[in-house]
C-alpha positions as CSV (number, residue, x, y, z in Angstrom):
1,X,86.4,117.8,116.8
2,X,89.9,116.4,116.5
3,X,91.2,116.6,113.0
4,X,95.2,115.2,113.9
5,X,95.7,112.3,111.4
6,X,95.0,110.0,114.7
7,X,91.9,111.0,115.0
8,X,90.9,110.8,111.6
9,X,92.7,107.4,111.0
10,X,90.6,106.2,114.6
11,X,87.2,107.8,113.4
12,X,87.6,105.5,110.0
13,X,88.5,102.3,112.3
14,X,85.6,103.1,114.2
15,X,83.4,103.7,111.3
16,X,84.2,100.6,108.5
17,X,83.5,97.9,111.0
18,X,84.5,93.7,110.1
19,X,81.0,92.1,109.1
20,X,79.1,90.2,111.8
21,X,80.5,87.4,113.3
22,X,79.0,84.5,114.2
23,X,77.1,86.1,117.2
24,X,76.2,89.2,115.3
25,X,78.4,91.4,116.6
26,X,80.7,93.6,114.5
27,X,84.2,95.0,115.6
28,X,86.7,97.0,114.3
29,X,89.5,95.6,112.0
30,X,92.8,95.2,113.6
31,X,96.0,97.0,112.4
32,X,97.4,93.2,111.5
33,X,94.1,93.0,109.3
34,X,93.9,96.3,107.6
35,X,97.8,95.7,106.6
36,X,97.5,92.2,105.4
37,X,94.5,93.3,103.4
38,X,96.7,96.7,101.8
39,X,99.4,94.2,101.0
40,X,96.7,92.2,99.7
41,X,95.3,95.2,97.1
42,X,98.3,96.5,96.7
43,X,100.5,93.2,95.6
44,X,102.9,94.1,97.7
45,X,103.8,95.7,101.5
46,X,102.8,99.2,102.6
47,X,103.5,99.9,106.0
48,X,104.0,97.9,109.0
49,X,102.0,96.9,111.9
50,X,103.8,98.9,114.0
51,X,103.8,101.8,111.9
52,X,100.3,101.7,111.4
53,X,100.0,101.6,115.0
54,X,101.9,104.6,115.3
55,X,99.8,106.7,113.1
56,X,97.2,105.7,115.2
57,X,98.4,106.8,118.6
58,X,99.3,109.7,117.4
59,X,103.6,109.4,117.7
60,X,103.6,109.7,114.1
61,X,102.1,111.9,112.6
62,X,102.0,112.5,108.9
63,X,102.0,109.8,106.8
64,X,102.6,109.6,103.3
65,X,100.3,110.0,100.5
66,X,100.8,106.8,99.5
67,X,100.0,105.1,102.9
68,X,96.9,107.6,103.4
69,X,95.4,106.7,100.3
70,X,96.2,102.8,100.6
71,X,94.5,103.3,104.0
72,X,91.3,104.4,102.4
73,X,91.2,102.3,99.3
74,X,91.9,99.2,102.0
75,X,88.3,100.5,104.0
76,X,86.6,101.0,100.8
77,X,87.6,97.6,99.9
78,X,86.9,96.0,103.0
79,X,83.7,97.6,103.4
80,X,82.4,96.8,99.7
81,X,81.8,100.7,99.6
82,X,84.8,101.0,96.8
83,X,84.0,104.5,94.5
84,X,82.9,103.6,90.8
85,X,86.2,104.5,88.6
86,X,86.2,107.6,87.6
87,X,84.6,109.2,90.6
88,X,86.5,110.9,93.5
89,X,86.8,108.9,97.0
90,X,85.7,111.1,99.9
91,X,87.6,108.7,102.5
92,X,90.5,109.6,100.4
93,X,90.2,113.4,100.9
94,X,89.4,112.8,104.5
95,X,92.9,111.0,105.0
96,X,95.3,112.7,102.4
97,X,94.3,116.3,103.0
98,X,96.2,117.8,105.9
99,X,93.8,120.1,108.0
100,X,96.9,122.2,109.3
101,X,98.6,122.9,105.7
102,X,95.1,122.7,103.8
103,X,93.0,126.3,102.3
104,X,89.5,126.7,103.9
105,X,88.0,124.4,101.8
106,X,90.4,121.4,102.5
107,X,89.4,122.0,106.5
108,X,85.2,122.0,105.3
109,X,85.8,118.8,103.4
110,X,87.6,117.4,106.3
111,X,85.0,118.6,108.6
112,X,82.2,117.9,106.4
113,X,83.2,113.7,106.2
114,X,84.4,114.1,109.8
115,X,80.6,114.6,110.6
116,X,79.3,112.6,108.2
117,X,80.9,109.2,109.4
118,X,80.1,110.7,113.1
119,X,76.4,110.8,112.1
120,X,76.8,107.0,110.5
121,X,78.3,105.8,113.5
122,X,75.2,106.8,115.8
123,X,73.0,105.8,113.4
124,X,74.6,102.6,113.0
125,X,75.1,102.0,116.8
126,X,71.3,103.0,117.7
127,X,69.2,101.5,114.9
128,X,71.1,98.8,113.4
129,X,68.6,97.8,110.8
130,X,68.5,101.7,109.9
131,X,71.6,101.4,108.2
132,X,71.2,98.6,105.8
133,X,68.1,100.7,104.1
134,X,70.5,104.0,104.3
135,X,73.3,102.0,102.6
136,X,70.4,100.7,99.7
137,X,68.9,104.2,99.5
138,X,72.5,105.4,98.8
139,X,72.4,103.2,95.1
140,X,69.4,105.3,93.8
141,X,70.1,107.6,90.9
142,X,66.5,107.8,89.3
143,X,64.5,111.3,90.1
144,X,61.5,108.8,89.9
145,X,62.9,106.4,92.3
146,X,64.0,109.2,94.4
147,X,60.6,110.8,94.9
148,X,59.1,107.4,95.2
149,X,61.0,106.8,98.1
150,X,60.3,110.5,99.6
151,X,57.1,109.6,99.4
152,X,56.8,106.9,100.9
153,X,59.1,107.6,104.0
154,X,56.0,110.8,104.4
155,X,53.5,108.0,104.0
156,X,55.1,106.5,107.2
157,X,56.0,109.4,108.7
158,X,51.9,110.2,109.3
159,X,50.9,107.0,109.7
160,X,53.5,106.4,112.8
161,X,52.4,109.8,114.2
162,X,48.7,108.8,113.8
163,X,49.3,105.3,115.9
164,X,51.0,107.1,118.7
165,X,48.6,109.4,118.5
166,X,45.8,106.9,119.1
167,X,48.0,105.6,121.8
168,X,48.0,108.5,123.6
169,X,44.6,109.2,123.5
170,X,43.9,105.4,124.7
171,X,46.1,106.1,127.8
């Protein structure tokens, strides 16, 4: 699992994709977009294309706090996924934490999001239509809602295993 700022930085590119365009497909920002659009938040300039490019391909290597963090507010922000105030942004951890200074516990948060945003990325490139119900699930704060929908999902669950399983029998 590569953990260098590049990889991290790449993994998030990869992950917070541009909305469909008019043919349905989405792509990742490009360094000229995700710097306009920190200049844009931040009411003034951050880094440079070039620079952000550099933190991409690796030849630099640690950037600043500052430019981590703007990094991650800017995908938040251009994926609508922004963190209520108040609350902690995990996309911020993944960037601003550095896995080779960090305690045990930075590396497992690092590791932990590093998985998690693998795991989005299949689910998003194999089922597209998965990810829209994951992102709605993800609103739900109610136990009662909660259990409604664990119920349900079971509900499916054994009806889908009993249709294959008359289309087996069938065969």
């Amino acid at each position: 699992m590569g953990l260098t700022f590049a990889d991290r930085l790449n993994m998030v590119f990869a992950a917070f994709l541009q909305p469909p365009n008019e043919i349905g497909e989405r792509v990742e920002w490009t360094n000229t977009q995700v710097v306009r659009a920190m200049e844009h938040l931040h009411g003034r300039p951050i880094c440079t294309v070039g620079h952000l490019r550099s933190l991409r391909n690796g030849s630099r290597t640690k950037p600043s706090v500052e430019i981590a963090s703007s990094l991650a507010r800017t995908f938040e922000y251009l994926s609508r996924t922004e963190p209520e105030p108040g609350r902690a942004s995990a996309l911020a951890a993944y960037l601003v934490l550095d896995p080779a200074e960090g305690r045990a516990e930075d590396l497992d948060t690092i590791r932990g999001i590093h998985s998690q945003l693998e795991q989005a990325i299949a689910v998003r490139d194999s089922r597209p239509q998965v990810v829209g119900i994951m992102a709605r699930l993800g609103d739900l704060e109610d136990e009662e809602s909660l259990q409604a929908v664990e119920a349900l999902v079971e509900q499916l669950g054994q009806e889908e295993k009993s249709r294959r399983g008359m289309l087996r029998r069938r065969r």
